[in-house]
KEFIPA-664135 format. One record per residue (C-alpha): residue number from 1; residue in one letter; x, y, z. Coordinates in nm, 3 decimals, always signed. Last residue first. Layout:
BEGIN
+-----+-----+---------+---------+---------+
!   n ! res !       u !       v !       w !
+-----+-----+---------+---------+---------+
! NUM !   A !       X !       Y !       Z !
...
+-----+-----+---------+---------+---------+
END
This chain:
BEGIN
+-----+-----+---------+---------+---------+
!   n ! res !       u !       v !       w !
+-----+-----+---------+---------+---------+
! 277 !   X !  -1.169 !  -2.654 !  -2.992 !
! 276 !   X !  -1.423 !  -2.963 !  -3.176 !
! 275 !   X !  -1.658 !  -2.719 !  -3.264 !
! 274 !   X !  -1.407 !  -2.456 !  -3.423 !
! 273 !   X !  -1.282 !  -2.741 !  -3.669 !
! 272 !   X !  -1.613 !  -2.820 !  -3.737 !
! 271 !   X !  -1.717 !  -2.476 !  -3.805 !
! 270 !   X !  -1.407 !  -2.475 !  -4.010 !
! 269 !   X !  -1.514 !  -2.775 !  -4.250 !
! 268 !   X !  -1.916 !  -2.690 !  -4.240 !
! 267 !   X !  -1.720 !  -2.278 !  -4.418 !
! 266 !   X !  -1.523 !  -2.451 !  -4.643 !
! 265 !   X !  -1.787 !  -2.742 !  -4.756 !
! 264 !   X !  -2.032 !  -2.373 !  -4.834 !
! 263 !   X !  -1.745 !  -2.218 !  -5.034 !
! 262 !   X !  -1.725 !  -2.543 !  -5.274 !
! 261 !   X !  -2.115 !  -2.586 !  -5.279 !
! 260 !   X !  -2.135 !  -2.194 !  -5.342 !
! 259 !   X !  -1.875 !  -2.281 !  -5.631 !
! 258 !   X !  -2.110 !  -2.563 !  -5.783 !
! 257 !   X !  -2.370 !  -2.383 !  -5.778 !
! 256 !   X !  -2.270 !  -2.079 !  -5.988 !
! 255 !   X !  -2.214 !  -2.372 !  -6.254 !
! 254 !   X !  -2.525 !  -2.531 !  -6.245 !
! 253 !   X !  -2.703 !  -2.227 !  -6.191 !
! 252 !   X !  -2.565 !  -2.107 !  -6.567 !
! 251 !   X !  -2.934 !  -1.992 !  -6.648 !
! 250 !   X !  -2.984 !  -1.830 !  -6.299 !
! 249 !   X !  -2.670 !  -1.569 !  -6.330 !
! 248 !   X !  -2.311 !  -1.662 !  -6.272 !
! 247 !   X !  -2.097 !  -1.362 !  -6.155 !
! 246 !   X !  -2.225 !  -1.498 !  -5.801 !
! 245 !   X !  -2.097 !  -1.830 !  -5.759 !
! 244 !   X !  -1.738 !  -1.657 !  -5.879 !
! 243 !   X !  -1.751 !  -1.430 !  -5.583 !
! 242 !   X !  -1.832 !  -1.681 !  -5.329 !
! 241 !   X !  -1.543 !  -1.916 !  -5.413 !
! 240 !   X !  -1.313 !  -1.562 !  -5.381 !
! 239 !   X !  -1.485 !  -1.510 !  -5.057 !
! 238 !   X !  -1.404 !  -1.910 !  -4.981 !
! 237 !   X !  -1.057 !  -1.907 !  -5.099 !
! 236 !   X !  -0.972 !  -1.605 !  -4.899 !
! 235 !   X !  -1.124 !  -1.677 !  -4.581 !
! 234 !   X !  -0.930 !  -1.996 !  -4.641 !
! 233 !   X !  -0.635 !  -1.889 !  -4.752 !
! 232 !   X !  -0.615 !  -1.642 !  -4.460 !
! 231 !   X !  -0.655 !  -1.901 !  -4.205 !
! 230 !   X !  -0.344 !  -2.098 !  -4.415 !
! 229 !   X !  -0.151 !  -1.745 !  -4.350 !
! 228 !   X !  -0.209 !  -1.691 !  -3.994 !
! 227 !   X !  +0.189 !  -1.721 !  -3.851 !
! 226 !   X !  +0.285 !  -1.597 !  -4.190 !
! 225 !   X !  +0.051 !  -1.211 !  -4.121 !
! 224 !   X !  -0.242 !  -1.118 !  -4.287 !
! 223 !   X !  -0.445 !  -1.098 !  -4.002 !
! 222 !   X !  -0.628 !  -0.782 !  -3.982 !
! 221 !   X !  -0.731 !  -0.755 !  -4.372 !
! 220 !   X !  -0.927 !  -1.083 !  -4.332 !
! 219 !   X !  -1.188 !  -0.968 !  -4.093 !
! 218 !   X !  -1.371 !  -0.713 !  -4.318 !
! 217 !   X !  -1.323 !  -0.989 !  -4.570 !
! 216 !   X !  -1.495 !  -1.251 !  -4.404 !
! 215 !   X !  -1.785 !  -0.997 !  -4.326 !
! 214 !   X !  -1.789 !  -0.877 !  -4.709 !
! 213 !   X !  -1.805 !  -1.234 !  -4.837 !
! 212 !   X !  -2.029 !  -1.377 !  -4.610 !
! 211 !   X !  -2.329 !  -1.068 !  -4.718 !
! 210 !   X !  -2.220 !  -1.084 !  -5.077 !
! 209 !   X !  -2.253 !  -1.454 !  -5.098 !
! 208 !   X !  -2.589 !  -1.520 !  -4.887 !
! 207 !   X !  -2.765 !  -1.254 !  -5.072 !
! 206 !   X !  -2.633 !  -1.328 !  -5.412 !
! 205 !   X !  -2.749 !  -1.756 !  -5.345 !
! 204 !   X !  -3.066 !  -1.655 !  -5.188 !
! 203 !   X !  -3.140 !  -1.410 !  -5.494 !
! 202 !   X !  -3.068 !  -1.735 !  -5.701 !
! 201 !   X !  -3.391 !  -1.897 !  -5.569 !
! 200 !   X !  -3.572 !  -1.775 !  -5.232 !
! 199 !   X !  -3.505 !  -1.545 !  -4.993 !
! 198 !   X !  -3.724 !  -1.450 !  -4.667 !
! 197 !   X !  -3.758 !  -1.102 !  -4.573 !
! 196 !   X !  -3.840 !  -1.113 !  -4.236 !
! 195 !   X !  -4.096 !  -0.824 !  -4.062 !
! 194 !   X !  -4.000 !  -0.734 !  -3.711 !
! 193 !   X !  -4.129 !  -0.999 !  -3.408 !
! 192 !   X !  -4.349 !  -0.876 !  -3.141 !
! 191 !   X !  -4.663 !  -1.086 !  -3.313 !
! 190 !   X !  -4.513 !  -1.308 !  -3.617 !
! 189 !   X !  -4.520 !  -1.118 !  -3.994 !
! 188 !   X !  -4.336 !  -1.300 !  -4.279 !
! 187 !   X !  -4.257 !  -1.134 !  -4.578 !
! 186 !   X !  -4.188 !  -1.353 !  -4.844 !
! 185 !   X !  -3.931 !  -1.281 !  -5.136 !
! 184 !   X !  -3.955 !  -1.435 !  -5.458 !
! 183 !   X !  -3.647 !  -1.441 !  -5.767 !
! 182 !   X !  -3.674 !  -1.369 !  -6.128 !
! 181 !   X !  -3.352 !  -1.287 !  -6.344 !
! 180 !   X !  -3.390 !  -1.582 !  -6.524 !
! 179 !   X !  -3.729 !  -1.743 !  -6.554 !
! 178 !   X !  -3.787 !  -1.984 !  -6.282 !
! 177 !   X !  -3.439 !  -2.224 !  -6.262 !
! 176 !   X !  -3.338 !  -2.127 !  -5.914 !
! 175 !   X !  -3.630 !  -2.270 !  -5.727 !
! 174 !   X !  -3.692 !  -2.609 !  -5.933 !
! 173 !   X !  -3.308 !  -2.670 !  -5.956 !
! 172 !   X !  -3.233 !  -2.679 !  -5.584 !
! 171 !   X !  -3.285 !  -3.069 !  -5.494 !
! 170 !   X !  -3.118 !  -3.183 !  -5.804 !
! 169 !   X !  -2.906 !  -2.895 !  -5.759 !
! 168 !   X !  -2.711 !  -3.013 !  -5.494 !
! 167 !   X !  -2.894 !  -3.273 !  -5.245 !
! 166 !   X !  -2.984 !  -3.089 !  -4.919 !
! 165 !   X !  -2.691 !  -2.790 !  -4.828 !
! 164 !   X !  -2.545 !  -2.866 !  -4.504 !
! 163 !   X !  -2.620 !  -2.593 !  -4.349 !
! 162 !   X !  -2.844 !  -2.324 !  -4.217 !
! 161 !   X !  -3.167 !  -2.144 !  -4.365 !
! 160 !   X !  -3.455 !  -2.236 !  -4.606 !
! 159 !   X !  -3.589 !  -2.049 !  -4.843 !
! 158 !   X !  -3.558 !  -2.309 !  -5.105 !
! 157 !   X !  -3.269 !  -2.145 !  -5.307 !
! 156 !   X !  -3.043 !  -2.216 !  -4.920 !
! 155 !   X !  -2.941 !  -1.892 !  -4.720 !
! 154 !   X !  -2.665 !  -1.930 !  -4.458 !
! 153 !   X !  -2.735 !  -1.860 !  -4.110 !
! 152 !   X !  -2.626 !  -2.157 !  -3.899 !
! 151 !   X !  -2.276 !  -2.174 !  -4.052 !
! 150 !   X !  -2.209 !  -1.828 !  -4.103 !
! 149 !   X !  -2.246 !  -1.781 !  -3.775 !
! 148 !   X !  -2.036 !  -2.016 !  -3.676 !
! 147 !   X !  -1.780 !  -1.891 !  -3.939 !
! 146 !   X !  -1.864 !  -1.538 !  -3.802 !
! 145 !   X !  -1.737 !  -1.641 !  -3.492 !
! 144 !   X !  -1.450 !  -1.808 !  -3.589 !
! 143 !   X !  -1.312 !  -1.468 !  -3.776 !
! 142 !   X !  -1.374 !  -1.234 !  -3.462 !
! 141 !   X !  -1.125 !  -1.531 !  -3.276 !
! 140 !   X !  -0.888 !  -1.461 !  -3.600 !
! 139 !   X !  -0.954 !  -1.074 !  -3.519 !
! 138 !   X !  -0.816 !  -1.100 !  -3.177 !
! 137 !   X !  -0.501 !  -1.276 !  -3.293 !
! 136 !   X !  -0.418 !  -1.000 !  -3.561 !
! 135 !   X !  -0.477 !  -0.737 !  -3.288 !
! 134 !   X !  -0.847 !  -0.586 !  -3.329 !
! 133 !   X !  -0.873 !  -0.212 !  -3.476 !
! 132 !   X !  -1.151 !  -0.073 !  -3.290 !
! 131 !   X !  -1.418 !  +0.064 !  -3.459 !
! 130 !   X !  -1.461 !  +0.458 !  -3.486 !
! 129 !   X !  -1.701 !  +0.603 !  -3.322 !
! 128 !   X !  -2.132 !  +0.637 !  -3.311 !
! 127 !   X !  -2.130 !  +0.284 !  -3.222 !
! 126 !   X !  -2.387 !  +0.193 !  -3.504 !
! 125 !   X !  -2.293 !  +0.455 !  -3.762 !
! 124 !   X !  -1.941 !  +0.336 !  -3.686 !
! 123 !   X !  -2.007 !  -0.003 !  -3.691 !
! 122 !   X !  -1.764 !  -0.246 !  -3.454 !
! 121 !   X !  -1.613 !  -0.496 !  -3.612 !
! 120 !   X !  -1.801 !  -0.834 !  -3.659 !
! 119 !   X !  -1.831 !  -1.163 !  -3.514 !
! 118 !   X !  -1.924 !  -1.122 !  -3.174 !
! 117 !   X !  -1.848 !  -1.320 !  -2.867 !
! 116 !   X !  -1.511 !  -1.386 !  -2.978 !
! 115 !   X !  -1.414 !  -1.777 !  -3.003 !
! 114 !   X !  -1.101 !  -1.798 !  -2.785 !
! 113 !   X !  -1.180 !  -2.144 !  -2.690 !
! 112 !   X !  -1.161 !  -2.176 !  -2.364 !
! 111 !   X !  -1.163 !  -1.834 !  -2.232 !
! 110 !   X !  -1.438 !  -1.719 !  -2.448 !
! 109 !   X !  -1.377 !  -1.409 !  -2.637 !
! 108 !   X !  -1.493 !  -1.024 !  -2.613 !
! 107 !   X !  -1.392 !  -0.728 !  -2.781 !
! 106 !   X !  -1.403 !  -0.335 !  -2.665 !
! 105 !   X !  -1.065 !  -0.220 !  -2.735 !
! 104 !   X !  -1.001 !  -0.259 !  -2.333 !
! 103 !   X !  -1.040 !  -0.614 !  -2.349 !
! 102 !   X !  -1.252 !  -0.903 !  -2.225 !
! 101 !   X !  -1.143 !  -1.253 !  -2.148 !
! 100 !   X !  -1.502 !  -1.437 !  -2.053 !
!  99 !   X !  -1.564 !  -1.735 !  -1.862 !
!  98 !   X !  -1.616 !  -1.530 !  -1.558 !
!  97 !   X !  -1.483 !  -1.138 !  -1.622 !
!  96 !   X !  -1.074 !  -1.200 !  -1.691 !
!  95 !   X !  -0.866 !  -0.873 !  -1.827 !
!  94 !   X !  -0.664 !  -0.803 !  -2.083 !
!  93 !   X !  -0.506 !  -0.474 !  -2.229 !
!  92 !   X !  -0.227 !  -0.607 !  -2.311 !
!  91 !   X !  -0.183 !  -0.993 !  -2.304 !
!  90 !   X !  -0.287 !  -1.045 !  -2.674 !
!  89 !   X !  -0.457 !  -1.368 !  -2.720 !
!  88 !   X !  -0.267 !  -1.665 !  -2.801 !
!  87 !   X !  -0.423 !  -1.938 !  -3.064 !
!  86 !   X !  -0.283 !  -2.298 !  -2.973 !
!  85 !   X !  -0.601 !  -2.462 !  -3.040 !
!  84 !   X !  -0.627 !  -2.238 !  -3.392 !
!  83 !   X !  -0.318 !  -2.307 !  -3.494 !
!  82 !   X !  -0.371 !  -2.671 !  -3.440 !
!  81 !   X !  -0.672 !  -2.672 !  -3.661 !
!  80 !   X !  -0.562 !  -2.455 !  -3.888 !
!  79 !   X !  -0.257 !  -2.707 !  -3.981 !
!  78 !   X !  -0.515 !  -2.993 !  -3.933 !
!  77 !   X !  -0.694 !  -2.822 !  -4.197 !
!  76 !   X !  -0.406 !  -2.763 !  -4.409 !
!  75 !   X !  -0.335 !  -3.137 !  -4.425 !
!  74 !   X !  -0.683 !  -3.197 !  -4.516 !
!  73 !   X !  -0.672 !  -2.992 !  -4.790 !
!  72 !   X !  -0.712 !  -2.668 !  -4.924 !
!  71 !   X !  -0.684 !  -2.561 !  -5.287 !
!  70 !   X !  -1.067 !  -2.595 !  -5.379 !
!  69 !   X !  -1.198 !  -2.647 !  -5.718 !
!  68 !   X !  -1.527 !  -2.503 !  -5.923 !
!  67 !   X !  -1.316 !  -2.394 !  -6.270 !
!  66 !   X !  -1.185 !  -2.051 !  -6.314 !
!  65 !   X !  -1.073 !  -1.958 !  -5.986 !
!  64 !   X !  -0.803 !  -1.745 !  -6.058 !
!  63 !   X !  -0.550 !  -1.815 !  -5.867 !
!  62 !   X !  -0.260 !  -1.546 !  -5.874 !
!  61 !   X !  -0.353 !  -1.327 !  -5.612 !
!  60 !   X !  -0.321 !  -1.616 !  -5.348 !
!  59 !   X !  +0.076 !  -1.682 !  -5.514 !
!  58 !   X !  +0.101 !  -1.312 !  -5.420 !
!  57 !   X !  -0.006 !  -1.380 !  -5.123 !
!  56 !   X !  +0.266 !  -1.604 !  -5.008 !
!  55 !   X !  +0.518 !  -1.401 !  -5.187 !
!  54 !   X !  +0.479 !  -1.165 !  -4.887 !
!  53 !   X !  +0.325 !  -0.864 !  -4.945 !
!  52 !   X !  +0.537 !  -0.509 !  -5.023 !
!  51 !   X !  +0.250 !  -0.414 !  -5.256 !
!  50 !   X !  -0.147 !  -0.480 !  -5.266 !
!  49 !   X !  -0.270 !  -0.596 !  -5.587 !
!  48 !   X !  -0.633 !  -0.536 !  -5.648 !
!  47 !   X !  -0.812 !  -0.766 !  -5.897 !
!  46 !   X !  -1.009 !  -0.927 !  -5.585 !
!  45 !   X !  -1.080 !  -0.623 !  -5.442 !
!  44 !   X !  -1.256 !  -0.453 !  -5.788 !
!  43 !   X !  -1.438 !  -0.850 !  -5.829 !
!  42 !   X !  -1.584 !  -0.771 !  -5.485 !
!  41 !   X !  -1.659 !  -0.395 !  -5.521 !
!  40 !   X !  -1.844 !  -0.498 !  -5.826 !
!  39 !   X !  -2.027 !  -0.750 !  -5.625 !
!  38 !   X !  -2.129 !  -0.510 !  -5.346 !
!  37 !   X !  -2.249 !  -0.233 !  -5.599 !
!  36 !   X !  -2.501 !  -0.492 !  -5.772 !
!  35 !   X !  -2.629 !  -0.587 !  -5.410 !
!  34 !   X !  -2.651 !  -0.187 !  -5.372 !
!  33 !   X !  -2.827 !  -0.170 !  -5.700 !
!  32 !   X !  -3.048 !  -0.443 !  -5.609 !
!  31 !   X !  -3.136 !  -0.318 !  -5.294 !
!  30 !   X !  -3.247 !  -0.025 !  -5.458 !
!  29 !   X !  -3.454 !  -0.172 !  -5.708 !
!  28 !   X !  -3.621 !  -0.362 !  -5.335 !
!  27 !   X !  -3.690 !  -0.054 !  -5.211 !
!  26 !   X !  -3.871 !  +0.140 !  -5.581 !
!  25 !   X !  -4.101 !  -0.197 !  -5.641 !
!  24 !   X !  -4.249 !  -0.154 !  -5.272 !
!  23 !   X !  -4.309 !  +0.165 !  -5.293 !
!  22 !   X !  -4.462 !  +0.186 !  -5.618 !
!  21 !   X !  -4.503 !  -0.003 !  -5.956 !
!  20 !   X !  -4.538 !  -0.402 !  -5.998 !
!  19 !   X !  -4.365 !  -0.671 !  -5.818 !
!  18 !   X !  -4.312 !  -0.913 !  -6.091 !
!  17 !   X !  -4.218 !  -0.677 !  -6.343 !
!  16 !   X !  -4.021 !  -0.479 !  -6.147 !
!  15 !   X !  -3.816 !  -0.768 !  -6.009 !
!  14 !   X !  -3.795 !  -0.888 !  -6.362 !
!  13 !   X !  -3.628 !  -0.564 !  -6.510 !
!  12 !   X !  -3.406 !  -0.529 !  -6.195 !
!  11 !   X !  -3.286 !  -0.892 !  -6.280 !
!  10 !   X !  -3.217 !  -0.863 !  -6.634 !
!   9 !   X !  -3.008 !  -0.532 !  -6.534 !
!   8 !   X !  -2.832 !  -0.773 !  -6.353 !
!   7 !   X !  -2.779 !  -1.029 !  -6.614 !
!   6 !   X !  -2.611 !  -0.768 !  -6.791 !
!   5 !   X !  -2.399 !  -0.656 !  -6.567 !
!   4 !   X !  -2.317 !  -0.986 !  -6.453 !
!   3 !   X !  -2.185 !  -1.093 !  -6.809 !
!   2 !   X !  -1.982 !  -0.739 !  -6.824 !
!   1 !   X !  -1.815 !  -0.883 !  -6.493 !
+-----+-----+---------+---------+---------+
END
């Protein structure tokens, strides 16, 4: 963490630099902090030992994650695969609109497929209330959402968005390699359309990383259960893959690469999966 720290405060410095003094300079320094915020709260959650668990997650707790690797298989895939074709929605509360099962709590999920309609929790400052607390099978069709979401949305160093990833860092290098610390945003103006902030280099990589690992995790905490447990290793595996991608800064790209690689091949693998249902 110390290493991001400093390679953070690199990154303010740069952003300044590049973007001179006033408004502008003062929003995006506090975006930074917050992005800077989101990773600490990250590595604090992943640290965090959580007691009376099953042994199963304590084994989670113990990986570390040192080197770029993945612990799931294709043998746990077809295990989430079948779980999630034989996925059971809670009967209480229940009612069928069309192609649609709705429920009291508020959430939505396609009949077939029992892919929610959204892929978030409700926000309190949105909703004005507090969210609903989905059933453990409810928030595993929240949890294929965002994984489709996730899929079409992700943030590439080129600017570009959605998945797979073109050619590794032979492809990337030229964006994220710019002096370190320094990263480009475009805004893009189209008539009846908001501004978008567009990405580019490592800041695509942080932005991408916090923003998936924060949703998966938001998810994560409401099926933690032995009948979900291989879902949970991979919303866990690929936070945690996530996580490590961004505690490396722009000179060690290489090596931050490879673990957004690793978490991005988790994320094409379930979408897949969820396709296919």
């Amino acid at each position: 963490m110390q290493k991001y720290i400093q390679s953070s405060a690199l990154l303010s410095l740069a952003f300044l630099t590049a973007c001179g003094e006033g408004e502008n300079a003062e929003l995006n320094e506090g975006q930074l902090e917050d992005d800077q915020n989101n990773i600490e709260a990250m590595a604090d959650e992943e640290n965090a030992g959580e007691e009376g668990q099953l042994s199963y997650f304590d084994e989670l707790r113990n990986r570390t994650y040192d080197t770029p690797e993945s612990y799931l298989d294709e043998e746990k895939y077809r295990s989430i695969e079948e779980t999630l074709r034989n996925l059971n929605l809670p009967e209480k509360g229940k009612s069928i609109e069309g192609d649609l099962i709705v429920y009291e709590n508020g959430f939505e999920f396609e009949r077939e497929t029992k892919v929610a309609t959204h892929g978030h929790l409700p926000s309190p400052e949105f909703h004005q209330r507090d969210p609903e607390i989905p059933e453990a099978s409810q928030a595993v069709g929240l949890m294929m959402k965002r994984a489709s979401i996730s899929y079409d949305s992700f943030n590439t160093p080129s600017g570009e968005f959605g998945l797979p990833l073109n050619g590794g860092t032979d492809y990337y290098g030229e964006y994220i390699t710019e002096p370190m610390g320094t990263f480009e945003t475009e805004q893009i103006e189209e008539e009846g359309r908001p501004t978008e902030i567009i990405h580019y280099g490592w800041d695509a990589i942080q932005n991408t990383s916090i923003n998936i690992n924060r949703e998966l995790y938001e998810l994560e905490q409401h099926y933690k259960s032995e009948e979900y447990q291989l879902i949970h290793e991979w919303s866990y595996e690929t936070r945690h893959l996530l996580y490590r991608a961004v505690t490396n800064n722009a000179e060690q790209y290489e090596t931050g690469f490879e673990y957004y690689e690793l978490a991005v091949e988790n994320i094409e693998r379930m979408n897949e999966i969820i396709e296919s249902l």
